[in-house]
KEKOL-159273 format. One record per residue (C-alpha): x, y, z; residue number from 0. Coordinates in nm, 3 decimals, always signed. Each point is the difference from the previous one (the first is absolute). Layout:
N
- east, north, up, num
- X, Y, Z, NUM
...
***
This chain:
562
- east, north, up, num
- +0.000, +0.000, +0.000, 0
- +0.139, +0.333, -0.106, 1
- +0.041, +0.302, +0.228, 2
- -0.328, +0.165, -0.159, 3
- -0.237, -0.277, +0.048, 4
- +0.168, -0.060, +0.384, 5
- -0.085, +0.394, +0.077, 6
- -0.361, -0.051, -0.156, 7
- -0.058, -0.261, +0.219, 8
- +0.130, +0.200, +0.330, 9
- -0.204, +0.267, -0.103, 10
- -0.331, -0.204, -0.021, 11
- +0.098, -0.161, +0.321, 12
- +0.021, +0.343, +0.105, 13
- -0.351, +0.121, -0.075, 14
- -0.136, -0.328, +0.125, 15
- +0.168, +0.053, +0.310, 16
- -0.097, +0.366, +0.085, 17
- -0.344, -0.085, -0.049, 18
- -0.040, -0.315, +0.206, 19
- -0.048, +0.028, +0.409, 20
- +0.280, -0.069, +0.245, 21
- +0.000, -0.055, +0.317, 22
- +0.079, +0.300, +0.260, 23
- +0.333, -0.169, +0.107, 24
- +0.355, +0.093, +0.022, 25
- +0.220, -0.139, -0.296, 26
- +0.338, +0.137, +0.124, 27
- +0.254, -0.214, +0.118, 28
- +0.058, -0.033, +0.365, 29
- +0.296, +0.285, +0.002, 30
- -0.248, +0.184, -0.201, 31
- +0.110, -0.017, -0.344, 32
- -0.282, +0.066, -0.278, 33
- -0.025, -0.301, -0.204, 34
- -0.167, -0.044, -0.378, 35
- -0.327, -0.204, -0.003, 36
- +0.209, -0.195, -0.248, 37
- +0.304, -0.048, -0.207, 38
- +0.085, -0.108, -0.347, 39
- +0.293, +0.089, -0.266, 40
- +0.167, +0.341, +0.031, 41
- -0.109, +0.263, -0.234, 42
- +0.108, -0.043, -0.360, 43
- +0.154, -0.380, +0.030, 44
- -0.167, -0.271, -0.210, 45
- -0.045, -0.333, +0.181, 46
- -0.081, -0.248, -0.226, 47
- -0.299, -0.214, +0.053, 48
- -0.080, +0.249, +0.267, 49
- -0.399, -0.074, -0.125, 50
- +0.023, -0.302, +0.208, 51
- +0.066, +0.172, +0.310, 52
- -0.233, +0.310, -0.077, 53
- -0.111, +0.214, +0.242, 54
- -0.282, -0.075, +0.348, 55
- -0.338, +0.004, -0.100, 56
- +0.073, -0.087, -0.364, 57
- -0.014, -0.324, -0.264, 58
- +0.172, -0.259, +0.078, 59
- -0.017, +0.144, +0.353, 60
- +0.340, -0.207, +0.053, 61
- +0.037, +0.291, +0.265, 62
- -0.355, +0.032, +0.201, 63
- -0.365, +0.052, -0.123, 64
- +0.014, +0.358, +0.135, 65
- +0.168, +0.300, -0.089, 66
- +0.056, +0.115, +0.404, 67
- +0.126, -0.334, +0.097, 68
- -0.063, -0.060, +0.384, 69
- -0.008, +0.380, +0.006, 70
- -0.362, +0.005, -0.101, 71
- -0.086, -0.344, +0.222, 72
- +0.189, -0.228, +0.159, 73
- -0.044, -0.324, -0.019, 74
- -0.294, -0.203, +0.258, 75
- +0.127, -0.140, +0.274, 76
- -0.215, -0.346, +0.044, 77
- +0.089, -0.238, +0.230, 78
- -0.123, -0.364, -0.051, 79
- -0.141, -0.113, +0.325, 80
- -0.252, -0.326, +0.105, 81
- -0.015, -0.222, +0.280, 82
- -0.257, -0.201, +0.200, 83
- -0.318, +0.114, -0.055, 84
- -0.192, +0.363, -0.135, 85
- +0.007, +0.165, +0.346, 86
- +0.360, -0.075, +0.057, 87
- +0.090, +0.134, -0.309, 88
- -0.189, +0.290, +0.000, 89
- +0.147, +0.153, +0.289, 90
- +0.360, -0.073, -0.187, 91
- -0.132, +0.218, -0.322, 92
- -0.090, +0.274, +0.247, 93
- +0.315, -0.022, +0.123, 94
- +0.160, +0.013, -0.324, 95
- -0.210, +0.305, -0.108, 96
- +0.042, +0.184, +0.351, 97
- +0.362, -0.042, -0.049, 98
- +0.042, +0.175, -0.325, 99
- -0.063, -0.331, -0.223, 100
- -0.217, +0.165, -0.336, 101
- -0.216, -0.349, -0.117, 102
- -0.067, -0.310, +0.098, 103
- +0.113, -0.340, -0.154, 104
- -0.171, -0.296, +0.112, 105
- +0.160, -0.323, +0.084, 106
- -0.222, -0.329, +0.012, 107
- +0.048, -0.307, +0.170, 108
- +0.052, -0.338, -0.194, 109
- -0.349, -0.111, +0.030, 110
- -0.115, +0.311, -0.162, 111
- +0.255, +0.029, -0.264, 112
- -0.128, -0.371, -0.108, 113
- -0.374, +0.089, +0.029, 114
- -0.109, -0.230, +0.324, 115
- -0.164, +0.132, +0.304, 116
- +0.151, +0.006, +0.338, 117
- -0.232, -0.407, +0.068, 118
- +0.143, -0.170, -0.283, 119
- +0.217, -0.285, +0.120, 120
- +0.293, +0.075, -0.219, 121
- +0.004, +0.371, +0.176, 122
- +0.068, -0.175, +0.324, 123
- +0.326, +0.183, +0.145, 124
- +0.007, +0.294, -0.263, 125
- -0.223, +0.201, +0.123, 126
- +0.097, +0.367, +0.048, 127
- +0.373, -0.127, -0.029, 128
- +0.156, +0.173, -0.312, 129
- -0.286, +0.288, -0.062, 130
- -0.336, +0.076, +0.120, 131
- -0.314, -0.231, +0.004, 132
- -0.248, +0.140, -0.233, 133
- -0.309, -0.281, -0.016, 134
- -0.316, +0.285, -0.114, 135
- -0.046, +0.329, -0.036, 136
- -0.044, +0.013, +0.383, 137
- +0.352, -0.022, +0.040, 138
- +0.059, +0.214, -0.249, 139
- -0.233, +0.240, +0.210, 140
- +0.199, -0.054, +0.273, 141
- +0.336, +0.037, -0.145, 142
- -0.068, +0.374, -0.146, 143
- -0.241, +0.094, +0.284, 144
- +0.104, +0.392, +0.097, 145
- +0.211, +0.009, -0.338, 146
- -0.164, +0.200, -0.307, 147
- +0.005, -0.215, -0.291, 148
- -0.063, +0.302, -0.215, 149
- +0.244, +0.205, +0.143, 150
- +0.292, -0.292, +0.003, 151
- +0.192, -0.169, -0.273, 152
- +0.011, -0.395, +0.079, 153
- +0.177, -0.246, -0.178, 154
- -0.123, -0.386, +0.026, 155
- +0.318, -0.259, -0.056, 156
- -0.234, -0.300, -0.061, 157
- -0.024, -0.147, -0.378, 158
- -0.201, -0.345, +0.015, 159
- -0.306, +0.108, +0.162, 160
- +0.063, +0.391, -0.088, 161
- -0.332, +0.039, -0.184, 162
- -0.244, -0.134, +0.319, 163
- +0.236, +0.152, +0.290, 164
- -0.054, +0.356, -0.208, 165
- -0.380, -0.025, +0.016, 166
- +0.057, -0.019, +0.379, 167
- +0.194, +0.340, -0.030, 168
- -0.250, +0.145, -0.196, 169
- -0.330, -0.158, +0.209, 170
- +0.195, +0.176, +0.324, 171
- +0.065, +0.346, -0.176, 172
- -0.369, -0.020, -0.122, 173
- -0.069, -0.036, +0.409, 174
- +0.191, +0.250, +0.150, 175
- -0.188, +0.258, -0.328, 176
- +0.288, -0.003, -0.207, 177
- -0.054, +0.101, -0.333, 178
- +0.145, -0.236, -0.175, 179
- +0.079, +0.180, -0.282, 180
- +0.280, +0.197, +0.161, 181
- +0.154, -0.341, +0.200, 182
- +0.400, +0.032, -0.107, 183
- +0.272, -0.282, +0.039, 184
- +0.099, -0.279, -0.214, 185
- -0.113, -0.425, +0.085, 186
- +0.314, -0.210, -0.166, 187
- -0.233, -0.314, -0.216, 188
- +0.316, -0.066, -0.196, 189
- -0.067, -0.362, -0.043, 190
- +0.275, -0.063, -0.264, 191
- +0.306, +0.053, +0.284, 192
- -0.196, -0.256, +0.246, 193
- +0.084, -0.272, -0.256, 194
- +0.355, +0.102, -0.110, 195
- +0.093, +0.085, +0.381, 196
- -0.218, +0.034, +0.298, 197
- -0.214, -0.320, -0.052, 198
- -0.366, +0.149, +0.167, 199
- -0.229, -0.101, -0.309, 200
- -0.361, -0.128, +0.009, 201
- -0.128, -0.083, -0.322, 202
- +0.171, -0.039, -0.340, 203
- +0.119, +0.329, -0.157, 204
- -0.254, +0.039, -0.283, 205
- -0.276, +0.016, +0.294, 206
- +0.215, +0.225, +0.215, 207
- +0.013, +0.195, -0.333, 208
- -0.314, +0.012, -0.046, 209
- -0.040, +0.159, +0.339, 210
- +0.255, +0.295, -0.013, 211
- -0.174, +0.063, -0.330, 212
- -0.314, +0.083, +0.168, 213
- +0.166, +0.152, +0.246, 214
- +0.187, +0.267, -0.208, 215
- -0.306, +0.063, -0.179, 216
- -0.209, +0.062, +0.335, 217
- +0.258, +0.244, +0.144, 218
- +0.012, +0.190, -0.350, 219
- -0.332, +0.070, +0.003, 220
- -0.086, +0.051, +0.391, 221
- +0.320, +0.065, +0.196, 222
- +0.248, +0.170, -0.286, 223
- +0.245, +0.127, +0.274, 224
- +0.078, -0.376, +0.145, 225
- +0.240, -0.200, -0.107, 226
- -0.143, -0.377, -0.089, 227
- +0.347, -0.111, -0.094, 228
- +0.338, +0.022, +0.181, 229
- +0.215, -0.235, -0.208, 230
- +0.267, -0.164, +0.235, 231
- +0.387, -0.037, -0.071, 232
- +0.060, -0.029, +0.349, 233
- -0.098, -0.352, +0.099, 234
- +0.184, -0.091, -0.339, 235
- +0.382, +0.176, +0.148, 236
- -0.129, -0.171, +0.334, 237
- -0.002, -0.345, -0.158, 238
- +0.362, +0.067, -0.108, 239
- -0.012, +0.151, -0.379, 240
- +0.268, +0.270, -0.103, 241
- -0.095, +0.366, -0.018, 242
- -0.067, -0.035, -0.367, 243
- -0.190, -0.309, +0.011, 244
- -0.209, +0.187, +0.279, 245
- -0.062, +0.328, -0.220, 246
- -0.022, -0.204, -0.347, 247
- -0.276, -0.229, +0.152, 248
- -0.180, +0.242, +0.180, 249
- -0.063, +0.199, -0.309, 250
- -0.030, -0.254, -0.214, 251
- -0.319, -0.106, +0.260, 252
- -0.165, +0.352, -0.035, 253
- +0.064, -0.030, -0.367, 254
- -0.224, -0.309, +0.043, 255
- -0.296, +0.220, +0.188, 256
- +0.052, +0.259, -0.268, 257
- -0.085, -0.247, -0.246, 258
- -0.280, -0.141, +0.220, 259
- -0.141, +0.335, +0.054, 260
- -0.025, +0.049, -0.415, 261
- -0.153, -0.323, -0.027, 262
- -0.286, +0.112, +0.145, 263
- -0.017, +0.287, -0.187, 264
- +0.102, +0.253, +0.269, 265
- +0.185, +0.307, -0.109, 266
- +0.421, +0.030, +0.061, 267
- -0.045, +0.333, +0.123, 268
- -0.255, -0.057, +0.231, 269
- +0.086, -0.292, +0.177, 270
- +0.416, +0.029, +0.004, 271
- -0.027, +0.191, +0.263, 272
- -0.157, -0.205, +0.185, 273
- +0.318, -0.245, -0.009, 274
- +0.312, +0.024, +0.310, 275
- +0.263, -0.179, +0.078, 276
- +0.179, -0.120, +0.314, 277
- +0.363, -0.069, -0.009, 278
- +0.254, -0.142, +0.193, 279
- +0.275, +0.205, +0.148, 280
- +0.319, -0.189, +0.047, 281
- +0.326, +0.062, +0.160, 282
- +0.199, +0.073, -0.338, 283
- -0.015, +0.339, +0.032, 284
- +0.068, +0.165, -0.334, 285
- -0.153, -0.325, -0.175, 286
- -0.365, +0.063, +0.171, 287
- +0.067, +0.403, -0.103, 288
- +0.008, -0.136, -0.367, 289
- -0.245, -0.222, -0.002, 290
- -0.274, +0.227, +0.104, 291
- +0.102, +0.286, -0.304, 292
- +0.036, -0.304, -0.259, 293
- -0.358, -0.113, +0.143, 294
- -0.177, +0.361, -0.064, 295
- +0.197, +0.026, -0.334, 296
- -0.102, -0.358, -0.121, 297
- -0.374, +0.038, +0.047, 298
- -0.022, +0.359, -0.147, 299
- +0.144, -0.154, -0.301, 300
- -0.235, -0.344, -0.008, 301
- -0.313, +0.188, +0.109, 302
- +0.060, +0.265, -0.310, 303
- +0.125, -0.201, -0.258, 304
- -0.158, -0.300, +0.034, 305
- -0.349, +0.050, +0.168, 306
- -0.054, +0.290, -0.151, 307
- -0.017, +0.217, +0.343, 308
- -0.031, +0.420, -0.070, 309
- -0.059, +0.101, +0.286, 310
- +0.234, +0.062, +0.315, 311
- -0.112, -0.131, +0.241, 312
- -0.029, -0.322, -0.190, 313
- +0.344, +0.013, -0.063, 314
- +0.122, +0.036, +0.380, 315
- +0.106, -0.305, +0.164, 316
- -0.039, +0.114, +0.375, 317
- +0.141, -0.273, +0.254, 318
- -0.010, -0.068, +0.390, 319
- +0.315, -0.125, +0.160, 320
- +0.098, -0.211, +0.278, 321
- +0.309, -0.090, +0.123, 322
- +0.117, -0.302, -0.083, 323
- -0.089, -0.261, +0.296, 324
- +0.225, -0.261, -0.140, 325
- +0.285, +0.160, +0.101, 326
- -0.056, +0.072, +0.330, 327
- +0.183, -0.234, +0.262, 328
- -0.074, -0.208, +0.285, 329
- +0.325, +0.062, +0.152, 330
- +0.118, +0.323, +0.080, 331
- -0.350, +0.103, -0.020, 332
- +0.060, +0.362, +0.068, 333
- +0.207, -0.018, -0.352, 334
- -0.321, +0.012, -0.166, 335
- -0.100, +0.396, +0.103, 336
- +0.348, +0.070, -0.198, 337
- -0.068, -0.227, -0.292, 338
- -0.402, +0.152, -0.005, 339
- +0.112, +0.345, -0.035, 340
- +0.213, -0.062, -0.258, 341
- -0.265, -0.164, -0.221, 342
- -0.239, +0.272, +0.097, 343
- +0.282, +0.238, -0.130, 344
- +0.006, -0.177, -0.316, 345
- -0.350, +0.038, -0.050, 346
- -0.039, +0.313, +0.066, 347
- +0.297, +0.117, -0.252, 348
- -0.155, -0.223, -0.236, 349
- -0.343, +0.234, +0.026, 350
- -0.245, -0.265, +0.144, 351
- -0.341, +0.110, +0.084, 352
- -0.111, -0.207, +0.356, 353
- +0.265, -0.163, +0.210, 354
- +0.006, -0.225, +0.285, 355
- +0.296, -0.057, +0.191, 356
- +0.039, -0.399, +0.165, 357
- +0.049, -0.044, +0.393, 358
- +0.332, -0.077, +0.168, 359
- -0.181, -0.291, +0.087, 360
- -0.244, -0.144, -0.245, 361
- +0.276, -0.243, -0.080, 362
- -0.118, -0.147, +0.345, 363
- -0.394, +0.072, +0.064, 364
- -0.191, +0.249, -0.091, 365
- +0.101, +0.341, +0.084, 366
- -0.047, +0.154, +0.384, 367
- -0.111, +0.388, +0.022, 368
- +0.320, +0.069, +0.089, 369
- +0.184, -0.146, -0.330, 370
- -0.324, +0.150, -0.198, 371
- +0.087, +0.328, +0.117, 372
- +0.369, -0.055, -0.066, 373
- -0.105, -0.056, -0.346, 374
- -0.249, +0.265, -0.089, 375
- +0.273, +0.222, +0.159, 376
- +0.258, -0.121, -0.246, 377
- -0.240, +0.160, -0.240, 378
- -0.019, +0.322, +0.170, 379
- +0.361, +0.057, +0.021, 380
- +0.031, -0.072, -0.337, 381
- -0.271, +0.279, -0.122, 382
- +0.030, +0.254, +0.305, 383
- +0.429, +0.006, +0.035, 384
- +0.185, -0.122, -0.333, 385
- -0.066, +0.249, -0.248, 386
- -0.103, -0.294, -0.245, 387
- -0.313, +0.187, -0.065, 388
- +0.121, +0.299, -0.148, 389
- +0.111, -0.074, -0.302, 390
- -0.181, -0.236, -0.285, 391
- +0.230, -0.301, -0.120, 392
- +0.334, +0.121, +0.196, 393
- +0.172, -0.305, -0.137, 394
- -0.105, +0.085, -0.366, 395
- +0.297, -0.012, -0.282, 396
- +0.257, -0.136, +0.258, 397
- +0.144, -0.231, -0.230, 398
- +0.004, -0.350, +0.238, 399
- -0.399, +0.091, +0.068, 400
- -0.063, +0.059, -0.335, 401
- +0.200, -0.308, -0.165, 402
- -0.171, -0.228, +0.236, 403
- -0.322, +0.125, -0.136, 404
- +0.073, -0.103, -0.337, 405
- +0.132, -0.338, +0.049, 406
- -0.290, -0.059, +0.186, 407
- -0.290, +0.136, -0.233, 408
- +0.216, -0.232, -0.255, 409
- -0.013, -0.304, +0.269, 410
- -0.373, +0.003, +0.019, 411
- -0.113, +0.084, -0.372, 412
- +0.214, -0.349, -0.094, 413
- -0.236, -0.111, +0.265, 414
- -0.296, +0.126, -0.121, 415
- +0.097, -0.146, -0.366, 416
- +0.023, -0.349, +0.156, 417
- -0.280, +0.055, +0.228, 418
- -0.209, +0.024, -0.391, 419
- +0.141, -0.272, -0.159, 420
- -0.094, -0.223, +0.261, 421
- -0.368, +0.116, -0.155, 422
- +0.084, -0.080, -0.341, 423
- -0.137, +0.139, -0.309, 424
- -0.350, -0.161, -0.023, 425
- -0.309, +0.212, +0.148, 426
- -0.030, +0.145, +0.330, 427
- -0.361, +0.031, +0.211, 428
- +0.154, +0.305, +0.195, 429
- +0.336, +0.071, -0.170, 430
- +0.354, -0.109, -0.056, 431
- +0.173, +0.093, +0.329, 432
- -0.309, -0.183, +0.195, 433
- +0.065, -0.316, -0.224, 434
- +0.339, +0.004, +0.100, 435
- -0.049, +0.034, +0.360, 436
- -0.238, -0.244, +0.010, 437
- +0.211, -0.249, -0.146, 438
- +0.311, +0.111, +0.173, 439
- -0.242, -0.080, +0.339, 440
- -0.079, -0.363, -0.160, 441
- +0.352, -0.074, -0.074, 442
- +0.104, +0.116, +0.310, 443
- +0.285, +0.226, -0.196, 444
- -0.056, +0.302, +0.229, 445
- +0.041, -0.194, +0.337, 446
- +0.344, -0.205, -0.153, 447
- +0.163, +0.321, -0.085, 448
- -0.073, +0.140, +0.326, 449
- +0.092, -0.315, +0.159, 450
- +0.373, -0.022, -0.183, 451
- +0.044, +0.407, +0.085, 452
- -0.051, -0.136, +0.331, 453
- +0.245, -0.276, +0.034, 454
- +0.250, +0.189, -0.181, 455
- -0.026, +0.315, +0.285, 456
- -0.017, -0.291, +0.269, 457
- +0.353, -0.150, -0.163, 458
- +0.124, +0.309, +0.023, 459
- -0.106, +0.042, +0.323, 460
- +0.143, -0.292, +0.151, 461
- +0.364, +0.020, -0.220, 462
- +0.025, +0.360, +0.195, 463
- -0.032, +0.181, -0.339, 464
- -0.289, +0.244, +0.132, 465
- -0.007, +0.128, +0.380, 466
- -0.322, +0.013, +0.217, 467
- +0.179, +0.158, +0.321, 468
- -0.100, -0.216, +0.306, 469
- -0.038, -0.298, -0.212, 470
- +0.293, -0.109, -0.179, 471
- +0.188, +0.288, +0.157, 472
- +0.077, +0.212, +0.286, 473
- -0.205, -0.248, +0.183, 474
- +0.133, +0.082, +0.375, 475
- -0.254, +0.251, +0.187, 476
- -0.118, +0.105, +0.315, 477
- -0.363, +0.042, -0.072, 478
- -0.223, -0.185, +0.249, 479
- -0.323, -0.231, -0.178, 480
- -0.332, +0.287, -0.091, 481
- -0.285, -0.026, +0.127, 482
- -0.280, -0.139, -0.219, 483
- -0.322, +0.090, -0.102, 484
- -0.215, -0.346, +0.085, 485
- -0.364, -0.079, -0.121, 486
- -0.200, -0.161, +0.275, 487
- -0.235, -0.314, -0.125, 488
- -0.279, +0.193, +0.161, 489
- +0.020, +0.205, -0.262, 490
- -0.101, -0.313, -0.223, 491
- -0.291, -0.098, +0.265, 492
- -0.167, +0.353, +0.031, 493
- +0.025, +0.052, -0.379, 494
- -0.152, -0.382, -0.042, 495
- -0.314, +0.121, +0.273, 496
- -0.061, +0.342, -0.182, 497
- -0.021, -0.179, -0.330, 498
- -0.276, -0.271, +0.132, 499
- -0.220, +0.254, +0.207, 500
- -0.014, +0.227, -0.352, 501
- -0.085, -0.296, -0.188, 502
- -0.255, -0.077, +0.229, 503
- -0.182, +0.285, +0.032, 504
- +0.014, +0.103, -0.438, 505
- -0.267, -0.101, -0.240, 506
- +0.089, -0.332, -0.138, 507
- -0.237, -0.014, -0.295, 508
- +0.100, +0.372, -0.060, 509
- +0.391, -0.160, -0.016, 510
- -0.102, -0.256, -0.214, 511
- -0.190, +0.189, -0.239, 512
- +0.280, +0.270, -0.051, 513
- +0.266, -0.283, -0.052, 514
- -0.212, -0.195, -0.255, 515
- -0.070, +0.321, -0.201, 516
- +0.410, +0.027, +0.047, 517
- +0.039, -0.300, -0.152, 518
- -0.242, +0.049, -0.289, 519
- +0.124, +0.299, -0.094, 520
- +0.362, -0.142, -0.055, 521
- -0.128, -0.279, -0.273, 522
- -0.140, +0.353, -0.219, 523
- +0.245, +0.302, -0.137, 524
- -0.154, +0.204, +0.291, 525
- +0.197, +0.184, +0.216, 526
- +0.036, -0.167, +0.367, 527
- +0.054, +0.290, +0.206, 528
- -0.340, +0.105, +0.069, 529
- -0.099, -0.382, +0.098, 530
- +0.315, -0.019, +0.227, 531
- -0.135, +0.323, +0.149, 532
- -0.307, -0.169, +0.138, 533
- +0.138, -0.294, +0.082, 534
- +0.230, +0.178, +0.226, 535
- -0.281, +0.257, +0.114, 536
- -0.212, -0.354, +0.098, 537
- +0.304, -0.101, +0.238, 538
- +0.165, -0.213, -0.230, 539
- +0.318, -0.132, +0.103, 540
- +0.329, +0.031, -0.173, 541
- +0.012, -0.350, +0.071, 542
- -0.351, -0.066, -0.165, 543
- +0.053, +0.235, -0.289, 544
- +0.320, -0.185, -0.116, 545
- -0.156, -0.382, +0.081, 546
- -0.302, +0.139, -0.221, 547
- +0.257, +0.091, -0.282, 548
- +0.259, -0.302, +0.060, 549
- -0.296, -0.259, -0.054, 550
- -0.086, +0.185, -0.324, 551
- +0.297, +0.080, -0.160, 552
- +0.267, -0.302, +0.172, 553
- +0.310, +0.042, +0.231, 554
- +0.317, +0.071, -0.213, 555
- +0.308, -0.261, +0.068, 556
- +0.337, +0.063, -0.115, 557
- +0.139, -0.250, -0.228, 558
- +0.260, -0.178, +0.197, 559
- +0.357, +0.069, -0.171, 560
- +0.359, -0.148, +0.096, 561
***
């Protein structure tokens, strides 16, 4: 790019700049030094191939979907949080927003995340152990009671049962008056990572399809500022992939629901926007900065070229981060605090959106108050003290940062081309990336090359070729054992007793009716939102919704592989 075209492009920056809003802050450095809202080549130079870097707030948005950076709003601080049951948990999300935290993100017990109530046998002794007990939309009742849906963003990590466990949020917003209209936050339903990584599936995926279909369609039309779809790299870097296997089948899974979402006729611009991410943030410090500027660069590209996206705001990938829980340590646990803020660092230089920073000791048990605080203060530091908000992309044209974004654009389009050849050349129901990661999922060839990135950083682990301090060195310490957080089995009773006096006291025939119409309605093209609505209304379990759907549609087994 010649000098000309680089001052044209500072100059529309410029305007776009002075005529967004920033924040009433101070964006000096601590001695008090003025500093630019952001930097790019000196005047006059030429820096070829500069139009890949570009400028904040501009295609391919390599550096930020916002002119002002964090100057005009810094990113949400939303800390994940579950445990036991709804009232236990609620009193940790008031914590969270008395302390500073700015939305909530939802973490559900096993049970839940597999769509069985608390009473079903194979929930025995996982009750309220890794997340929060949701059974109806009493609990969800409970579990937001004294919080304003309307006037809080909430983010749902569940993906199985996603669809039913959202008409609970929506039957308890509709009873605390909540327009629902105006509800904010984003529910995760990415189906496609539970069978390359995380493993919580119900169905096949053409029915699980067939649900997030209806679902992006329903949210279009009545809820247009939630977010239906929060496609997941994380549990994919958690099951051991590389950082471009993470970011190459992440987007390669929301080029999937792009496709899905033009299936059924639904306009690019319009429901693109209604597509987030959550990615992983690892300890590779520089590696994680890339990754994140390759990621909004890469789907810019796809979402214009390819599906045919105009607008903006179709073009944006914006992500939620969390810091990377596989690296945190059982030894040395206080280690981890060091290790979080550095991936929360990386985040935040690589412009994410949300962020949640892990525990000290979730490597252990869920997190106490005290290591909850610890973390949300990690974030606070990083936004009140550092400077790191004051200046869009601060890493921008340093030539490690931007090399390693390069190589690892080129890393995951070779992906993507391999990901489509695994779909071949005949027709395709939904499209040619969907093809391909359906077959990929069949052939299990997403899960082996996570599985050999995995070995290969456990060889190196063990040879002493990469460090994890406390592990395989500078193992002597005088910390003495944390104290953990522990889930008592009466939390398993109670929740079982609450569960059977509600069922006893609901209209039966009013259950059954609203789960047979359920049912019918998902043998016909109709949309099954509305049913699900009344079904959950009626009482309907989570449990009951899912056994309705898993006796219709079948229970999905992966094909055993050696």
């Amino acid at each position: 790019m010649n000098a000309d075209e680089i001052a044209a492009g500072r100059a529309r920056w410029q305007a776009r700049y002075d005529a967004a809003r920033k924040r009433d802050a101070d964006f000096t450095t601590l001695s008090g030094m003025t500093v630019d809202p952001v930097y790019g080549p000196p005047e006059g130079m030429a820096w070829p191939g500069f139009e890949r870097i570009g400028w904040p707030g501009e295609f391919p948005y390599t550096r930020g979907l916002h002119p002002t950076g964090y100057r005009g709003r810094t990113w949400t601080i939303r800390q994940f949080a579950g445990f036991g049951n709804a009232r236990q948990t609620n009193e940790r999300y008031k914590m969270i927003l008395g302390a500073g935290g700015g939305g909530l993100s939802v973490a559900f017990d096993m049970p839940t995340l597999m769509g069985r109530d608390s009473d079903d046998p194979q929930s025995l002794g996982e009750v309220g152990h890794c997340g929060v007990a949701v059974d109806s939309a009493a609990d969800m009742e409970v579990l937001f009671d004294g919080i304003d849906l309307a006037g809080v963003t909430t983010s749902m990590t569940i993906s199985g049962p996603a669809v039913p466990v959202f008409c609970m949020y929506l039957v308890a917003a509709e009873r605390q008056g909540a327009d629902l209209s105006k509800l904010d936050g984003t529910l995760q339903t990415d189906i496609f990572k539970e069978y390359i990584a995380q493993k919580e599936w119900l169905f096949d995926p053409e029915p699980h399809l067939r649900l997030i279909g209806d679902l992006m369609e329903y949210c279009a039309r009545e809820i247009p500022r939630y977010k239906p779809l929060s496609v997941s790299g994380y549990h994919i870097r958690e099951a051991g992939s590389t950082a471009a296997q993470e970011l190459a089948y992440t987007l390669a899974d929301g080029f999937g629901y792009v496709e899905l979402g033009l299936s059924r006729g639904l306009d690019v611009n319009v429901f693109a926007p209604g597509l987030s991410f959550f990615f992983d943030s690892h300890v590779d410090f520089f590696e994680e900065i890339a990754k994140f500027r390759a990621a909004r660069r890469i789907w810019a590209r796809w979402l214009r070229d390819v599906y045919g996206a105009t607008s903006e705001k179709a073009q944006w990938l914006r992500f939620h981060t969390q810091t990377a829980g596989v690296s945190l340590t059982a030894q040395q646990p206080v280690n981890n605090v060091v290790r979080t803020a550095v991936e929360a660092l990386a985040a935040v230089l690589g412009g994410t959106n949300s962020l949640h920073t892990n525990a000290l000791d979730e490597t252990l048990a869920l997190p106490t108050d005290e290591s909850a605080e610890i973390a949300l203060r990690t974030q606070q530091v990083l936004m009140e003290e550092t400077g790191v908000t004051n200046v869009a992309d601060p890493l921008g044209g340093s030539w490690y940062v931007e090399a390693l974004t390069d190589r690892i654009e080129a890393e995951a389009e070779e992906i993507f081309a391999r990901i489509k050849q695994l779909g071949g050349d005949g027709p395709h129901q939904i499209g040619p990336m969907t093809s391909g990661i359906l077959r990929g999922i069949e052939d299990g060839w997403f899960t082996g090359h996570i599985a050999e990135s995995a070995f290969a950083y456990q060889q190196a682990l063990e040879k002493g070729e990469k460090k994890i301090v406390g592990v395989n060195c500078h193992t002597n310490t005088v910390a003495k054992d944390l104290e953990i957080l522990r889930i008592s089995h009466e939390v398993e009773l109670e929740q079982r007793r609450v569960l059977a006096e509600r069922k006893a006291t609901r209209d039966e025939a009013a259950v059954k009716t609203a789960l047979d119409r359920m049912v019918a309605a998902s043998r016909t093209d109709e949309n099954m939102i509305p049913a699900m609505l009344d079904a959950v209304r009626a009482e309907a379990t989570l449990g009951e919704i899912c056994d309705a759907l898993r006796a219709e549609w079948g229970v999905y087994r992966e094909p055993a592989r050696f």
